[in-house]
C-alpha positions in Angstrom: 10.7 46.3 0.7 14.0 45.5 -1.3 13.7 41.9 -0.7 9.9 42.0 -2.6 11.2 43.9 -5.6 14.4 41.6 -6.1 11.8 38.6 -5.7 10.0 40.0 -8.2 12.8 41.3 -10.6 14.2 37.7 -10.2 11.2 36.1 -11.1 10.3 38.5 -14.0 13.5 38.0 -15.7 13.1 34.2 -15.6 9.4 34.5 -17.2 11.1 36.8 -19.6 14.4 34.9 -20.1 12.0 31.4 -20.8 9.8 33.4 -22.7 12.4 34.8 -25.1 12.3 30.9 -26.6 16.0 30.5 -26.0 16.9 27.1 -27.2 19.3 26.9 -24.5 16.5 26.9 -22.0 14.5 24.7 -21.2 11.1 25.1 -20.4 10.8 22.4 -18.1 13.9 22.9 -15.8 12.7 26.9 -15.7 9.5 25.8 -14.5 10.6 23.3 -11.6 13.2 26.4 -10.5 10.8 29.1 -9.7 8.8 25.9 -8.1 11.9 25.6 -6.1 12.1 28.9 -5.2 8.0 29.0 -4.1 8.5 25.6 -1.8 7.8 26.5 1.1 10.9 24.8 2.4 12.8 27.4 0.7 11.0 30.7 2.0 12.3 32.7 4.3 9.7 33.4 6.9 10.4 37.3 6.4 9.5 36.9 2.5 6.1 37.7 2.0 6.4 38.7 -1.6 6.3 34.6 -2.6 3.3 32.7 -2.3 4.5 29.1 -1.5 3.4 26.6 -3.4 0.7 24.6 -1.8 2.4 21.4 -2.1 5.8 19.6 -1.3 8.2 19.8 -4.0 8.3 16.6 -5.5 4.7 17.2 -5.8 5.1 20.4 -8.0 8.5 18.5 -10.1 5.5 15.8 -10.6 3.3 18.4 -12.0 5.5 20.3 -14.3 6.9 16.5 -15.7 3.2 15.4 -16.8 2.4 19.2 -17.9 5.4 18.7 -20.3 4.4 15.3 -21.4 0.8 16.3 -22.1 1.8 19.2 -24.2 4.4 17.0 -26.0 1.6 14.2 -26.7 -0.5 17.0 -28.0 2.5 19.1 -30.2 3.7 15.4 -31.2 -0.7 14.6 -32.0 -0.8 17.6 -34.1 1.9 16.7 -35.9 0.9 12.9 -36.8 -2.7 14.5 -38.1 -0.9 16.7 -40.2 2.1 14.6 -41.9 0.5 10.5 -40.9 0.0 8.8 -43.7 -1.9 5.6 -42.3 -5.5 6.3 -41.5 -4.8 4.6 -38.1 -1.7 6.7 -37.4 -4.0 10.1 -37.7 -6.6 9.0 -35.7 -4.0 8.3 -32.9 -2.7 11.6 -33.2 -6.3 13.0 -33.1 -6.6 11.0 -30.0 -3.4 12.3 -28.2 -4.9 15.7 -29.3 -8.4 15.5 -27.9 -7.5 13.1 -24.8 -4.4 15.0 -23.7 -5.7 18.3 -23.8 -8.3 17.4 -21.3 -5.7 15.9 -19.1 -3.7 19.1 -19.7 -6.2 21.8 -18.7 -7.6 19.1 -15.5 -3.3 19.8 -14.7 -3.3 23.4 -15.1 -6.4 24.0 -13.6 -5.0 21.9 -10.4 -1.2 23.8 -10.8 -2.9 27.1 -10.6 -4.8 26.4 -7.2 -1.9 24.9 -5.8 0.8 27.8 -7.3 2.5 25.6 -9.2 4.5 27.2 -12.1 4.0 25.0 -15.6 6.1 24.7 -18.6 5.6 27.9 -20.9 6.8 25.2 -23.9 8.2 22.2 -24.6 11.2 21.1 -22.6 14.0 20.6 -24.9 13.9 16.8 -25.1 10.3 17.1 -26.2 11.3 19.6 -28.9 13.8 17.9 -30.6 12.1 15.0 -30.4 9.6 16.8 -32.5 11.5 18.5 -34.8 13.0 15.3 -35.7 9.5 13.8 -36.8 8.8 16.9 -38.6 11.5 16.3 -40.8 11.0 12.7 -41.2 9.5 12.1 -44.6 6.1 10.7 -44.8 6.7 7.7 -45.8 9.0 6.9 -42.3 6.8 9.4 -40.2 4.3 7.1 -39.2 6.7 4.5 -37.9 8.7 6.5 -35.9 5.7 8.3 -34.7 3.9 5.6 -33.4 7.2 3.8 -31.9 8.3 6.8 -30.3 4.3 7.1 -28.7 4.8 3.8 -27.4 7.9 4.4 -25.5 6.8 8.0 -24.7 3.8 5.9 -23.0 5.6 3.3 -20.9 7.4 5.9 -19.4 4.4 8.2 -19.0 3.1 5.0 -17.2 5.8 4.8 -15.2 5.4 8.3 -13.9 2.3 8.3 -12.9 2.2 4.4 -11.2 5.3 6.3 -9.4 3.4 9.4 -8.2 -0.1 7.2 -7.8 2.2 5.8 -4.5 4.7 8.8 -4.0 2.3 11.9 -4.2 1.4 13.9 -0.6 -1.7 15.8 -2.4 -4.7 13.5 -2.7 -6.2 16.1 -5.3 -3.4 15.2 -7.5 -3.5 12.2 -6.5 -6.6 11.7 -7.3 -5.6 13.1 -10.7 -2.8 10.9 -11.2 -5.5 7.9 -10.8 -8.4 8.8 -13.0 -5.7 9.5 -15.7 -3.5 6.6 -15.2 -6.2 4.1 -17.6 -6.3 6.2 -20.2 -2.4 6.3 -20.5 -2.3 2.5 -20.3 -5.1 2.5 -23.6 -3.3 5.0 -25.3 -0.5 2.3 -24.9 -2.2 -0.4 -26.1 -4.0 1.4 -28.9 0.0 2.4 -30.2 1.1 -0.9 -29.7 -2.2 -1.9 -31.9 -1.0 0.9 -34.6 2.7 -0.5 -34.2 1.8 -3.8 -35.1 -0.4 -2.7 -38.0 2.2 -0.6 -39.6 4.8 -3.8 -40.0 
């Protein structure tokens, strides 16, 4: 009975630590933790306070890196309809915003069947990434904008080509591979912008 309350007490003071929106914490990291924690590698057959998660752990680290991605291309979306001055630059953003949320709640959807913890925020990476662009002045905004979606893209590529061959869950699997195309024309549609904005 003591092990079930110091489960919980552990895992309620990491909620409330993350949600406290401690710079030095990062949302990310916190999230792939209690994952950790839930693998079912790591539970103690006596432990029936944790529900495992219902995958391997890669497969949840997987997860909570495209769940902070998506909510990045979305933050970072918001912020390009808001401050973009080129026409073409806001219609990407509205783009990231209307594309990636879909992707995001097909993820949390699939993460909450399978007991996967997600990212409360932005990991810190993402975050300063876009509080630099909110400071940038409209006039270099849509530049580094659309260069830093292009890189953000060949490595969101990368990810997902990665997990496409590495994954154990064929639902996210599955995921991985209906999402995978519209990554690659989000890529091609910045490199379009990019090219435009010379």
């Amino acid at each position: 009975m003591k092990r079930i309350f110091l489960t919980l007490a552990i895992a309620f003071s990491i909620v409330a630590v993350q949600s406290c929106g401690n710079a030095n914490n990062d949302s990310k990291k916190t999230a792939d933790s209690i994952n950790e924690t839930k693998a079912p590698e790591n539970i103690d057959d006596n432990n029936t306070a944790t529900t495992p998660v219902a995958v391997s752990e890669d497969d949840a680290k997987f997860v909570t890196e495209a769940a902070n991605g998506g909510m990045a291309e979305v933050e970072l979306g918001k912020l390009a309809k808001e401050k973009g001055q080129h026409l073409d630059v806001k219609a990407f953003g509205e783009m990231m915003i209307r594309d990636h949320s879909k992707a995001n709640d097909e993820l949390a959807t699939l993460a909450q069947a399978k007991n996967i913890t997600l990212p409360a925020t932005l990991g810190t990476d993402e975050q300063n990434l876009k509080d630099e662009l909110s400071k940038k002045s409209p006039g270099d905004f849509d530049k580094s904008y659309i260069e830093d979606m292009v890189k953000d893209h060949e490595k969101d590529i990368k990810l997902f080509e990665d997990a496409s061959k590495n994954l154990k869950d064929t639902e996210l699997k599955a995921f991985v591979d209906k999402t995978l195309p519209t990554l690659r024309n989000h890529l091609d549609h910045a490199k379009s912008v990019k090219d435009k904005l010379k």
